[in-house]
PQR file with spaces between the fields and no chain letter, atoms N, CA, C, O and H, PARSE charges and radii, in Angstrom:
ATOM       1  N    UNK     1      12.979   -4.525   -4.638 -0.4000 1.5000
ATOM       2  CA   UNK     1      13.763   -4.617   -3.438 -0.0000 2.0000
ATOM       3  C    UNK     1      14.638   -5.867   -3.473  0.5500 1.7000
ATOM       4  O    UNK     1      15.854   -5.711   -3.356 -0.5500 1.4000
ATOM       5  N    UNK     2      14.118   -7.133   -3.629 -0.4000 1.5000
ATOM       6  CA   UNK     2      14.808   -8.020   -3.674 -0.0000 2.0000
ATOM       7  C    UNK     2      15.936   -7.767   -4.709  0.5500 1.7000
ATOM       8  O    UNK     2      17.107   -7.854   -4.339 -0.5500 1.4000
ATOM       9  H    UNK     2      13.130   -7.260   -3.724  0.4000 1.0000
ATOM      10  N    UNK     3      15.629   -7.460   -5.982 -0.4000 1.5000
ATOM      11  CA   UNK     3      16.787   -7.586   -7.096 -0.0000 2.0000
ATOM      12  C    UNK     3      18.355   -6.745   -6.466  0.5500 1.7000
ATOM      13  O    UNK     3      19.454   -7.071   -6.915 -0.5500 1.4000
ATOM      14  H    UNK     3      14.677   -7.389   -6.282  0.4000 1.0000
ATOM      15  N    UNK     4      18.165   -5.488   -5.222 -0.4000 1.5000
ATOM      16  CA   UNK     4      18.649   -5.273   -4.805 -0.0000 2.0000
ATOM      17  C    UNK     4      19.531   -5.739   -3.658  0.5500 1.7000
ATOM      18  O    UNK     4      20.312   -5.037   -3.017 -0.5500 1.4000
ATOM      19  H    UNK     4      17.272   -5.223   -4.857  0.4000 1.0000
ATOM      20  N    UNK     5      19.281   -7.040   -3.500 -0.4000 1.5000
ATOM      21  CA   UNK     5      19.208   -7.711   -1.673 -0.0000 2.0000
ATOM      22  C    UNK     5      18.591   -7.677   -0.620  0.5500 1.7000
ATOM      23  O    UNK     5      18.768   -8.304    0.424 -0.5500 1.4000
ATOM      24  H    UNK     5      18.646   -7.611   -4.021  0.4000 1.0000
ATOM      25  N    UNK     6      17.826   -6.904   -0.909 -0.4000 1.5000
ATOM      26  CA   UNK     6      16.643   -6.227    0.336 -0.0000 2.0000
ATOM      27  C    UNK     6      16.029   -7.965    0.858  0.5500 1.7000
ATOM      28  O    UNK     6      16.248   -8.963    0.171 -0.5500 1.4000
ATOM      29  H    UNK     6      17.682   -6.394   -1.757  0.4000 1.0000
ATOM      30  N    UNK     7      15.320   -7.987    2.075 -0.4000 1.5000
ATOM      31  CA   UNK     7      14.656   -8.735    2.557 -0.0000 2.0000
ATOM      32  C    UNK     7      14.126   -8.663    3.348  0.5500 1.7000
ATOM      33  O    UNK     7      14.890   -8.401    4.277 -0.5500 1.4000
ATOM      34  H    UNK     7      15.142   -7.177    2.633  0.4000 1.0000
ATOM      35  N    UNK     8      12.778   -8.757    3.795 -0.4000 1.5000
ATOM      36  CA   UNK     8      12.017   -7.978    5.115 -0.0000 2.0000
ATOM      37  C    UNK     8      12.489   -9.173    5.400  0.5500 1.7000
ATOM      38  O    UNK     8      12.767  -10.186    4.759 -0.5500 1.4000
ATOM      39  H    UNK     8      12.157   -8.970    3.041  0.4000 1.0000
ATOM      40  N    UNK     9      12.548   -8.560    7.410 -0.4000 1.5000
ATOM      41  CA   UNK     9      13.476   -8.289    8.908 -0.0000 2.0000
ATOM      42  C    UNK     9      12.066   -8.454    9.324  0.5500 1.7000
ATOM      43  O    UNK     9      11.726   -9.478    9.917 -0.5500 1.4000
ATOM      44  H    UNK     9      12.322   -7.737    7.931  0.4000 1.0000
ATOM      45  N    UNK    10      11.257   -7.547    9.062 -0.4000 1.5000
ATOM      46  CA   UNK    10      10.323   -7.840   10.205 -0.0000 2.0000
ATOM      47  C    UNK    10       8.867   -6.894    9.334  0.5500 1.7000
ATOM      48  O    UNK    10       9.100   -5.819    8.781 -0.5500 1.4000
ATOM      49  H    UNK    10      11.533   -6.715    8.581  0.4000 1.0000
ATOM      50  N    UNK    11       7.914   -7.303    9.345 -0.4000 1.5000
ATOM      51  CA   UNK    11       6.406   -6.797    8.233 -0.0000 2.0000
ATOM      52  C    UNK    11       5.115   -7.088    9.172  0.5500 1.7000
ATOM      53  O    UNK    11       4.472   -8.135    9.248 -0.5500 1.4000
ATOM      54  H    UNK    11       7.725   -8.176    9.795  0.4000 1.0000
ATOM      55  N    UNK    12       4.895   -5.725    9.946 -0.4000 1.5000
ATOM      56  CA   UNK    12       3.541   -5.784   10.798 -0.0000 2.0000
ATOM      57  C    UNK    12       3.630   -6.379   12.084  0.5500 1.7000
ATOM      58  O    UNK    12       4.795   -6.203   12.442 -0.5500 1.4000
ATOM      59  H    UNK    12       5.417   -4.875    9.884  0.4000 1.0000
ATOM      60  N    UNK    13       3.094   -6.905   12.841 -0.4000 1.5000
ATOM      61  CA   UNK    13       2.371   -7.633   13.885 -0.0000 2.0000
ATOM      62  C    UNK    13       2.519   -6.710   15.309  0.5500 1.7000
ATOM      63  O    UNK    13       3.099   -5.640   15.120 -0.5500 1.4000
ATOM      64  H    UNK    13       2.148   -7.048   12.550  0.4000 1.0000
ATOM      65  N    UNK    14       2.145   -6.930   16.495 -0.4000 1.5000
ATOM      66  CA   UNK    14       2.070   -6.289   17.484 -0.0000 2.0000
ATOM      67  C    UNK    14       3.476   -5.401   18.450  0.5500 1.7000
ATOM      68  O    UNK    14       4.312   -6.053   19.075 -0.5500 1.4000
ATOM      69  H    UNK    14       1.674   -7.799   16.649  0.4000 1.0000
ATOM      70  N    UNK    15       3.489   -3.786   18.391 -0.4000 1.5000
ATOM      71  CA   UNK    15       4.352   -3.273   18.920 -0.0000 2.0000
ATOM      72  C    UNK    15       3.849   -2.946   20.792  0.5500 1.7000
ATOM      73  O    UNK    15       2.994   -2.184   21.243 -0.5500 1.4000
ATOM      74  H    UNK    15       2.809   -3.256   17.883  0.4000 1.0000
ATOM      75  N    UNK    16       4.631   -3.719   21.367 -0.4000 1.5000
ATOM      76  CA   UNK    16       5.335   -3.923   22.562 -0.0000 2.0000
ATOM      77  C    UNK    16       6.061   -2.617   23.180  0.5500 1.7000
ATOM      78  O    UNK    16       7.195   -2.907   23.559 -0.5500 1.4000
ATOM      79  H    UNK    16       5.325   -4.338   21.000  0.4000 1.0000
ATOM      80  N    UNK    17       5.778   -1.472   23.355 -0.4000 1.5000
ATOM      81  CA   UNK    17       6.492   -0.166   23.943 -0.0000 2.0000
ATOM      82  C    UNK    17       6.552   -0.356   25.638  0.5500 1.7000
ATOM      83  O    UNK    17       5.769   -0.013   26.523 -0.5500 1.4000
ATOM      84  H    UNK    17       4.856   -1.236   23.047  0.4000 1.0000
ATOM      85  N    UNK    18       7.853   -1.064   25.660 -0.4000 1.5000
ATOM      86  CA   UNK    18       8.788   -1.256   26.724 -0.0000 2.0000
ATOM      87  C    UNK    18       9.004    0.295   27.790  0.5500 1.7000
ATOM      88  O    UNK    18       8.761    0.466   28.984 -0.5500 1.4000
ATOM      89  H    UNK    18       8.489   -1.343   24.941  0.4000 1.0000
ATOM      90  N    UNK    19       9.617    1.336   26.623 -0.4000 1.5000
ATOM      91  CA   UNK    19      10.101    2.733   27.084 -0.0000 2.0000
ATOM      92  C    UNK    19       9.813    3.604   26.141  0.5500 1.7000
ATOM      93  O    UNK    19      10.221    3.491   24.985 -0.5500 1.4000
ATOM      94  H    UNK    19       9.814    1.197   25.653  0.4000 1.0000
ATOM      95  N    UNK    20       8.989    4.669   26.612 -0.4000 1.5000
ATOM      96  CA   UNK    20       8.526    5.952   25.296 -0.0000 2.0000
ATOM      97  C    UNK    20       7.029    5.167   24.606  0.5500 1.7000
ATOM      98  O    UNK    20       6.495    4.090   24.875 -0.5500 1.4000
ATOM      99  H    UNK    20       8.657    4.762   27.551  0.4000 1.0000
ATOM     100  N    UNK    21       6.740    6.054   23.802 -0.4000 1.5000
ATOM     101  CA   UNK    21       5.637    5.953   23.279 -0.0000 2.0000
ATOM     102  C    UNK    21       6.008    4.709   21.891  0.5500 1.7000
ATOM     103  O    UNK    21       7.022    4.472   21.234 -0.5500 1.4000
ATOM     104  H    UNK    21       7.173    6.928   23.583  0.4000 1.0000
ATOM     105  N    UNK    22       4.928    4.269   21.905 -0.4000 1.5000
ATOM     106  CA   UNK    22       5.177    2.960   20.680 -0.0000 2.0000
ATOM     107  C    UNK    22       4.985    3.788   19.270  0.5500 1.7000
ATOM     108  O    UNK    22       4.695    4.978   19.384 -0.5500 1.4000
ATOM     109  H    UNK    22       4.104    4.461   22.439  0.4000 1.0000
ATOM     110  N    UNK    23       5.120    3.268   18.027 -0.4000 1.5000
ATOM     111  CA   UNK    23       5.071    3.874   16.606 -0.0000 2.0000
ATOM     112  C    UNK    23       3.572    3.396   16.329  0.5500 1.7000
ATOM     113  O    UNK    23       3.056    2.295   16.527 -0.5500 1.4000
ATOM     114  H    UNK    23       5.356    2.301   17.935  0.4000 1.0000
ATOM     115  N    UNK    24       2.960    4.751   15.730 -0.4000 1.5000
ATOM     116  CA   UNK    24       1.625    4.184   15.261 -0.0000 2.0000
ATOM     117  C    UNK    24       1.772    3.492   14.197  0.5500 1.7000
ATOM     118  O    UNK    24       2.776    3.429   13.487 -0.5500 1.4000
ATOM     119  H    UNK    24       3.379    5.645   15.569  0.4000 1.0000
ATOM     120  N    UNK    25       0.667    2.905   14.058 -0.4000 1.5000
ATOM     121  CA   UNK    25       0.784    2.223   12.578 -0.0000 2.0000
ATOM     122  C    UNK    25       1.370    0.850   12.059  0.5500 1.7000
ATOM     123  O    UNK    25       1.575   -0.203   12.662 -0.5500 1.4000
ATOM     124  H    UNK    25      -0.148    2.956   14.636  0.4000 1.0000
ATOM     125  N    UNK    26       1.520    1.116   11.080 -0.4000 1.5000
ATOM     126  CA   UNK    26       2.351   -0.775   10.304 -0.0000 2.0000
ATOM     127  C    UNK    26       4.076   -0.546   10.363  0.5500 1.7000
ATOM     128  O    UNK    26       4.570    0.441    9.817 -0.5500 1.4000
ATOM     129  H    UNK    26       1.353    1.972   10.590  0.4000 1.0000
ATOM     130  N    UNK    27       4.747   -1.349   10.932 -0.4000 1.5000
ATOM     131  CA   UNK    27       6.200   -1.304   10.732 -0.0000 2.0000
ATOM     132  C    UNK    27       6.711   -1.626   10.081  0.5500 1.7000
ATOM     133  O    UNK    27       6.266   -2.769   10.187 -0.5500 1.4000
ATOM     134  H    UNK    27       4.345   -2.150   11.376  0.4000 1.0000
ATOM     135  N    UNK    28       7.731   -1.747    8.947 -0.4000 1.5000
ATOM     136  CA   UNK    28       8.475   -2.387    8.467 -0.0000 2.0000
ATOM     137  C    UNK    28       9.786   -2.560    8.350  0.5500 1.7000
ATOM     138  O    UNK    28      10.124   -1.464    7.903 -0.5500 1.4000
ATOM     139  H    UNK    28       8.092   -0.819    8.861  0.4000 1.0000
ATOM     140  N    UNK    29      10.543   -3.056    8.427 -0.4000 1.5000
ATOM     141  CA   UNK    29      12.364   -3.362    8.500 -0.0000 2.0000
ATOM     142  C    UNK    29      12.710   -4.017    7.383  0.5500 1.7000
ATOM     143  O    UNK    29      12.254   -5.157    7.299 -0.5500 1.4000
ATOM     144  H    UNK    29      10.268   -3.947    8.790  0.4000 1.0000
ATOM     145  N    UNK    30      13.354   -3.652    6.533 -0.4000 1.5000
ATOM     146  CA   UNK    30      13.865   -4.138    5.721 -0.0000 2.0000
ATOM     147  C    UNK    30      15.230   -4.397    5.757  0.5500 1.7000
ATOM     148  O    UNK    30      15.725   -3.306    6.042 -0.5500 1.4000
ATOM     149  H    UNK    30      13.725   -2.726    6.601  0.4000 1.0000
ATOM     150  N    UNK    31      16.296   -5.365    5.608 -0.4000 1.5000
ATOM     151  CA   UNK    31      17.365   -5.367    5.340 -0.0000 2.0000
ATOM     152  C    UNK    31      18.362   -5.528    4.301  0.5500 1.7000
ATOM     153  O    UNK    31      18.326   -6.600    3.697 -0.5500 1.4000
ATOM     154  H    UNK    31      15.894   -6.250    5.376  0.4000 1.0000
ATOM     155  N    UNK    32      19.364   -4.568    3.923 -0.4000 1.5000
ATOM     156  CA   UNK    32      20.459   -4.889    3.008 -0.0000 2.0000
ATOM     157  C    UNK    32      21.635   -5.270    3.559  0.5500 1.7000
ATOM     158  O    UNK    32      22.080   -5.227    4.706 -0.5500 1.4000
ATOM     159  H    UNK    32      19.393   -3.697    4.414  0.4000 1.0000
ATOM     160  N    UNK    33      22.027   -5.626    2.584 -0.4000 1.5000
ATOM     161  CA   UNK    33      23.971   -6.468    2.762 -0.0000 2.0000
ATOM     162  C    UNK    33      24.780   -4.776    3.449  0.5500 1.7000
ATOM     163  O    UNK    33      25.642   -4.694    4.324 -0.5500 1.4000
ATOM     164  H    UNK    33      21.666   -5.660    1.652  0.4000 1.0000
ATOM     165  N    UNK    34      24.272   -3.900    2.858 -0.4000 1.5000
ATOM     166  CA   UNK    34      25.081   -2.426    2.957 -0.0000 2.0000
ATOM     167  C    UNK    34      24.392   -1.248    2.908  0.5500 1.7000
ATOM     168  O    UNK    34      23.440   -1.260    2.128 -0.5500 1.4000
ATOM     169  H    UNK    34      23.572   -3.967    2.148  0.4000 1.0000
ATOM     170  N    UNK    35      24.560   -0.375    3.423 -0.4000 1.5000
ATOM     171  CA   UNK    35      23.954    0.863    3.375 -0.0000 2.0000
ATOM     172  C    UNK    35      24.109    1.470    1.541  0.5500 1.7000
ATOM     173  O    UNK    35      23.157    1.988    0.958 -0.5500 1.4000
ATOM     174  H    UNK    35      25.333   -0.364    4.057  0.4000 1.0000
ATOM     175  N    UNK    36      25.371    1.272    0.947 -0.4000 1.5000
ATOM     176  CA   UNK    36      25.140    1.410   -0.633 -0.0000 2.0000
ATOM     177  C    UNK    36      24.027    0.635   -1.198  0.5500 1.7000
ATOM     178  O    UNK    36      23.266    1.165   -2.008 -0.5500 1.4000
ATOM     179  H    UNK    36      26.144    0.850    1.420  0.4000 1.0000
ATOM     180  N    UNK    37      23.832   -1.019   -0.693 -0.4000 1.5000
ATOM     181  CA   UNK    37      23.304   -1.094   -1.648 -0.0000 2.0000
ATOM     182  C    UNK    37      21.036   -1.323   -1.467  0.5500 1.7000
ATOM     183  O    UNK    37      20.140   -1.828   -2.143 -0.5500 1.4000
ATOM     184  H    UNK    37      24.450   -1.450   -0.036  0.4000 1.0000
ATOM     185  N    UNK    38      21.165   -0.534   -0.078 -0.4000 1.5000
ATOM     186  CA   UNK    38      19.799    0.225    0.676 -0.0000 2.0000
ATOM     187  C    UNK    38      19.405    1.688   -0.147  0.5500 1.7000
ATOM     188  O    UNK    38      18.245    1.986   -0.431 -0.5500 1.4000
ATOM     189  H    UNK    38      21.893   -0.124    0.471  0.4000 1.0000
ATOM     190  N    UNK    39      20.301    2.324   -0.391 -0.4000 1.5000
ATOM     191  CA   UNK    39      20.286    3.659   -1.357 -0.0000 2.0000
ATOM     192  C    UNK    39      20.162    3.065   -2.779  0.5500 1.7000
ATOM     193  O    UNK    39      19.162    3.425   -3.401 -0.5500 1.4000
ATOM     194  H    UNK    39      21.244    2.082   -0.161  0.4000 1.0000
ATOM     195  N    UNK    40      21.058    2.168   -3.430 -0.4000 1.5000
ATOM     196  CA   UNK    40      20.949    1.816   -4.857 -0.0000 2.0000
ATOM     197  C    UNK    40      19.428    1.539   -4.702  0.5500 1.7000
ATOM     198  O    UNK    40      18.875    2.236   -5.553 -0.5500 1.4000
ATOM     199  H    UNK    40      21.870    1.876   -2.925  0.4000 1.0000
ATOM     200  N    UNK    41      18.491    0.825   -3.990 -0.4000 1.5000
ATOM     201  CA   UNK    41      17.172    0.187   -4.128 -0.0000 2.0000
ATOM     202  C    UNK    41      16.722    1.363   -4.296  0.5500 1.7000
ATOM     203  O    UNK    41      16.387    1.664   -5.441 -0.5500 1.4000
ATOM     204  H    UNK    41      18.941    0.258   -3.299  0.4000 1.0000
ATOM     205  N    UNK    42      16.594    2.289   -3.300 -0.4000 1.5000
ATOM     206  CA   UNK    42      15.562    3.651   -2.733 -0.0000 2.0000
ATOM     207  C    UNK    42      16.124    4.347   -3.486  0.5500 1.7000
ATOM     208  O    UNK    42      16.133    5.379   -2.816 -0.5500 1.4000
ATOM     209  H    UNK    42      16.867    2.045   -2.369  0.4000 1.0000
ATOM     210  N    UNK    43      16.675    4.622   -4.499 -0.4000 1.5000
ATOM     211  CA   UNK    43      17.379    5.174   -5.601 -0.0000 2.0000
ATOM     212  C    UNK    43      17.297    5.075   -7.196  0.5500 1.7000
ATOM     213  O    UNK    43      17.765    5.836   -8.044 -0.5500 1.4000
ATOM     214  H    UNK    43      16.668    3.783   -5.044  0.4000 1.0000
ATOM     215  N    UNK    44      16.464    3.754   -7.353 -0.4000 1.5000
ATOM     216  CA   UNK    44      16.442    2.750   -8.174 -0.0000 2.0000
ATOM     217  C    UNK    44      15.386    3.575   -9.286  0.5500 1.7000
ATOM     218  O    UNK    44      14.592    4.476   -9.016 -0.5500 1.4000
ATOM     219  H    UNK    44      16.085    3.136   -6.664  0.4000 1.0000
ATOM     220  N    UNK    45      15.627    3.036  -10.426 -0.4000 1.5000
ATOM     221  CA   UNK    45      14.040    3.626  -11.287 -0.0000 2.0000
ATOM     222  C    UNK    45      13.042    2.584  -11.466  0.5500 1.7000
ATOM     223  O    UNK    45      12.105    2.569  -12.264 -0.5500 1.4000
ATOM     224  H    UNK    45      16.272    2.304  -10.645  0.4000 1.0000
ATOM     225  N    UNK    46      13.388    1.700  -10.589 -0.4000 1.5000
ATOM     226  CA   UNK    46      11.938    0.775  -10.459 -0.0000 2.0000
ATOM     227  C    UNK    46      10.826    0.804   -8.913  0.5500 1.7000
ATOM     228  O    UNK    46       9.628    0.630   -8.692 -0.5500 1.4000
ATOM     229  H    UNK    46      14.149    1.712   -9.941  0.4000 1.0000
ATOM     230  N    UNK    47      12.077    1.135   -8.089 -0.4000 1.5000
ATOM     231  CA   UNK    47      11.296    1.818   -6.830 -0.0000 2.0000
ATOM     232  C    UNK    47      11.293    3.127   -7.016  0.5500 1.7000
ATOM     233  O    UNK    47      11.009    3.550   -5.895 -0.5500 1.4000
ATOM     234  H    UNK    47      13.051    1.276   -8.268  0.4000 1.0000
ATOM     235  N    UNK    48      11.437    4.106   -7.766 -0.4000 1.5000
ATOM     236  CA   UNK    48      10.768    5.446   -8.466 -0.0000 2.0000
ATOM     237  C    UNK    48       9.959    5.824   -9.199  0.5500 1.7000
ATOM     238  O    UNK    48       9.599    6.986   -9.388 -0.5500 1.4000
ATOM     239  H    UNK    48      11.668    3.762   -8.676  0.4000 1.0000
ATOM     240  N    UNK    49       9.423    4.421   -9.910 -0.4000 1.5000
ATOM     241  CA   UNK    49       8.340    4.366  -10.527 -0.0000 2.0000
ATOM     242  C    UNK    49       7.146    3.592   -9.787  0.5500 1.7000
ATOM     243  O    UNK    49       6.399    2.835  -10.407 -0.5500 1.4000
ATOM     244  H    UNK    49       9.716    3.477   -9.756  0.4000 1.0000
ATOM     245  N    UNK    50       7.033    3.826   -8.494 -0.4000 1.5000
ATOM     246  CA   UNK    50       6.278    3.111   -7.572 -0.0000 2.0000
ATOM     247  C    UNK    50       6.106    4.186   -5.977  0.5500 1.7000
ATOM     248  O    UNK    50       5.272    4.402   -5.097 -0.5500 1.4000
ATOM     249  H    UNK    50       7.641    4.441   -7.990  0.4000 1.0000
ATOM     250  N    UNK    51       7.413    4.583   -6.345 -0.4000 1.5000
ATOM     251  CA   UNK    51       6.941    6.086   -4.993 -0.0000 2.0000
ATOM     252  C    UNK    51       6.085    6.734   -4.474  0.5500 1.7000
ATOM     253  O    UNK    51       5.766    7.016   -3.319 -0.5500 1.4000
ATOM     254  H    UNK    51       8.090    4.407   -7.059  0.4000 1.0000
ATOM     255  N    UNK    52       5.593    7.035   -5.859 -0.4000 1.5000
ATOM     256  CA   UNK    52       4.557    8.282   -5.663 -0.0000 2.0000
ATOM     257  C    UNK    52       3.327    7.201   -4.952  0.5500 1.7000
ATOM     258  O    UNK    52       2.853    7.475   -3.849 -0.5500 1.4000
ATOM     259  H    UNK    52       5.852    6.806   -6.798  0.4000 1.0000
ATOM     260  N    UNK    53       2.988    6.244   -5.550 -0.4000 1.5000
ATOM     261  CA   UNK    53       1.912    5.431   -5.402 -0.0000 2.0000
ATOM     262  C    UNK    53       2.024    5.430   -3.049  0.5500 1.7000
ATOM     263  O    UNK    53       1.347    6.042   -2.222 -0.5500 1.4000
ATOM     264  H    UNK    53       3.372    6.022   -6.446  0.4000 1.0000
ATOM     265  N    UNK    54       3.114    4.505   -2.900 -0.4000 1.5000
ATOM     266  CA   UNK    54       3.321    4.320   -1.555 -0.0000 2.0000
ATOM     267  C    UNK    54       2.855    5.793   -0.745  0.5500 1.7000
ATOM     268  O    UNK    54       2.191    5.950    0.280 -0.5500 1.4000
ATOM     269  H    UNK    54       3.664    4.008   -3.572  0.4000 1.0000
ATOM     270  N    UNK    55       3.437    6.684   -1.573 -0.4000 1.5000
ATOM     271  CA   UNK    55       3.719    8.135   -0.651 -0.0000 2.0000
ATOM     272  C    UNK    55       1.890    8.424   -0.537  0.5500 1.7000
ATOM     273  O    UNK    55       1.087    8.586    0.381 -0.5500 1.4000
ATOM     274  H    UNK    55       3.977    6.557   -2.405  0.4000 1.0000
ATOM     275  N    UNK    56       1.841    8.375   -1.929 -0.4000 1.5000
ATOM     276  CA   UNK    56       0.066    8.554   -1.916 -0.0000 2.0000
ATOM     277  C    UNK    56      -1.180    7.653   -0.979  0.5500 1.7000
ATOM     278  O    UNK    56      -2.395    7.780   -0.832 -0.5500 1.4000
ATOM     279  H    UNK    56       2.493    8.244   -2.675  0.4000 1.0000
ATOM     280  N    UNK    57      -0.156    6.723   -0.478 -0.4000 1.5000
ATOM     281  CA   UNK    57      -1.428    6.180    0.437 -0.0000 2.0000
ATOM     282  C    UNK    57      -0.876    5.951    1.651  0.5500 1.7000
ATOM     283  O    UNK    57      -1.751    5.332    2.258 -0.5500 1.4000
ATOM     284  H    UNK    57       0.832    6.619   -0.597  0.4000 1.0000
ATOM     285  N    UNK    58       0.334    6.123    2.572 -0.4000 1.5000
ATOM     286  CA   UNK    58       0.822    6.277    3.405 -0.0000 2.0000
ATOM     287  C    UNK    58       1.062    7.434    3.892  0.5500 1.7000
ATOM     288  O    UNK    58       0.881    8.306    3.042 -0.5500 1.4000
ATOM     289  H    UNK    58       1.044    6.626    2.079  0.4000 1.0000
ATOM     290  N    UNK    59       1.384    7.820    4.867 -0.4000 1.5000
ATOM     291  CA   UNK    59       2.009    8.525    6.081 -0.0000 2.0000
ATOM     292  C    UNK    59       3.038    7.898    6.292  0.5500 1.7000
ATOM     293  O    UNK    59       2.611    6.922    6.908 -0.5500 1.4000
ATOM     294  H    UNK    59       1.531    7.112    5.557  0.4000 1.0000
ATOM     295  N    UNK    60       4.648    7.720    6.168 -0.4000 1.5000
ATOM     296  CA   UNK    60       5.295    6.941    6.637 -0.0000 2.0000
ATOM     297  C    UNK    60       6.665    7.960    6.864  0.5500 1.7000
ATOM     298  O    UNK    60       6.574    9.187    6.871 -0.5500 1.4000
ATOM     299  H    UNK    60       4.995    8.514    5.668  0.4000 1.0000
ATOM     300  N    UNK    61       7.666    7.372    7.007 -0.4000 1.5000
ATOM     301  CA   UNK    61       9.271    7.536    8.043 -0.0000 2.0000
ATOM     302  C    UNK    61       9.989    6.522    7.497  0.5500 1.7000
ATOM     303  O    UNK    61       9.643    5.375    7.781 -0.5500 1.4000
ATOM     304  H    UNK    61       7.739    6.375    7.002  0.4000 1.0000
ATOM     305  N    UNK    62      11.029    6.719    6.687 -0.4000 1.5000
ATOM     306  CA   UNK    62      12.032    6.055    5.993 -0.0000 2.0000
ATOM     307  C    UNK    62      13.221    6.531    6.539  0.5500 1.7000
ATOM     308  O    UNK    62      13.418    7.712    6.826 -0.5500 1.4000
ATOM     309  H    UNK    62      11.310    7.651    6.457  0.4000 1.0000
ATOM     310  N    UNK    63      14.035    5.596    6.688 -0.4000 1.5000
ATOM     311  CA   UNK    63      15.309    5.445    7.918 -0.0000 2.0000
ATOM     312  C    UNK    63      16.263    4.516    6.929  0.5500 1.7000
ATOM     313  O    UNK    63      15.823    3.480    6.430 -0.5500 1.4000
ATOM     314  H    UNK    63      13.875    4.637    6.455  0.4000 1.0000
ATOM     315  N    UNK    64      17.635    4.998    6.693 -0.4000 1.5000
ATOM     316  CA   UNK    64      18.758    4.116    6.726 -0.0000 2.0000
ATOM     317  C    UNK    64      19.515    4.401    7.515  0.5500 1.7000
ATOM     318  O    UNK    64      20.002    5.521    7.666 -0.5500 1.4000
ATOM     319  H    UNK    64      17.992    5.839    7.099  0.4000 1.0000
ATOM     320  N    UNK    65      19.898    2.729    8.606 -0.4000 1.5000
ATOM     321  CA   UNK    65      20.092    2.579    9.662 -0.0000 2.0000
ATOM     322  C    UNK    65      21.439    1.647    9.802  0.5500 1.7000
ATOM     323  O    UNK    65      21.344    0.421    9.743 -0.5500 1.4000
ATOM     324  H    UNK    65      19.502    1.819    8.483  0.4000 1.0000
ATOM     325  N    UNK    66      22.522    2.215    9.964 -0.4000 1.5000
ATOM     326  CA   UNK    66      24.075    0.901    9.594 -0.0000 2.0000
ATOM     327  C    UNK    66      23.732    0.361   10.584  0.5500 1.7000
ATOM     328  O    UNK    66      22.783    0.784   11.244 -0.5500 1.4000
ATOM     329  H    UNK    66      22.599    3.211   10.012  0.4000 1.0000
ATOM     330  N    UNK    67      24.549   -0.889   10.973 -0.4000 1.5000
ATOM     331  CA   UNK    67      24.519   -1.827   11.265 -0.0000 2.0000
ATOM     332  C    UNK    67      25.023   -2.805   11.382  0.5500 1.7000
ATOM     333  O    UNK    67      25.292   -3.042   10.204 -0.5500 1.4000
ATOM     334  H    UNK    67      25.320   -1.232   10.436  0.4000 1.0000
ATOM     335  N    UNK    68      25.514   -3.905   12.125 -0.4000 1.5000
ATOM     336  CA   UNK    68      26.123   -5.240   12.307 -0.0000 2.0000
ATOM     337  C    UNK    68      24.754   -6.151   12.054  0.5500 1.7000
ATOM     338  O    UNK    68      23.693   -5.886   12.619 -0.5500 1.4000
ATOM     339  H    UNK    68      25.295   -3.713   13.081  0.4000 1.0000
ATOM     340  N    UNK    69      24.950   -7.451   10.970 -0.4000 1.5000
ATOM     341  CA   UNK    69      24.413   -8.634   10.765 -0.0000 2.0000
ATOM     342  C    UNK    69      24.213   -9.172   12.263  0.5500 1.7000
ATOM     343  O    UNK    69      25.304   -8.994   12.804 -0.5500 1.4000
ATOM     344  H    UNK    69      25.813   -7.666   10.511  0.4000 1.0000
ATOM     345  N    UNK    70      23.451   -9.667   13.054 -0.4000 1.5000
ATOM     346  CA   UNK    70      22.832  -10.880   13.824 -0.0000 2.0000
ATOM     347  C    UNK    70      23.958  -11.896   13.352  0.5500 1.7000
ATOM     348  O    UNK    70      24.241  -12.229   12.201 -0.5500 1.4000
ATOM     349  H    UNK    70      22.565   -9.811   12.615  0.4000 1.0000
ATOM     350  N    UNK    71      24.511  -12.288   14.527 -0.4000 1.5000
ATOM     351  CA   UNK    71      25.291  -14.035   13.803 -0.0000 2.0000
ATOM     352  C    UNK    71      24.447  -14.681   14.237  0.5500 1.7000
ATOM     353  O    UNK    71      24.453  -15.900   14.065 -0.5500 1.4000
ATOM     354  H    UNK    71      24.281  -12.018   15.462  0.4000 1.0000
């Protein structure tokens, strides 16, 4: 992820459901510079040689999400 730009945004701790039902489970946010280069990672043959493993012990929901940077 990193070699890509990736950088966790945000990894676990307590969800707060303001409105609607909260997400079960562990969260994670990851961020890229670009939606290209979020696909080059999740695309990658080094996070494809690690897939199966995640998929095999998770339940999870993968989202690319555009976006404006936080100033």
């Amino acid at each position: 992820m990193a070699s890509h730009g990736g950088r966790y945004v945000v990894r676990g701790g307590d969800v707060q459901a303001l409105e609607g039902e909260p997400p079960k489970g562990y969260i994670v946010v990851i961020g890229f510079d670009s939606v290209k280069k979020a696909r080059e990672w999740y695309d990658s043959p080094e996070y494809s040689a690690i897939r199966s493993i995640r998929q095999g012990a998770t339940k999870s929901r993968i989202f690319i999400v555009e976006g404006e940077p936080q100033q």
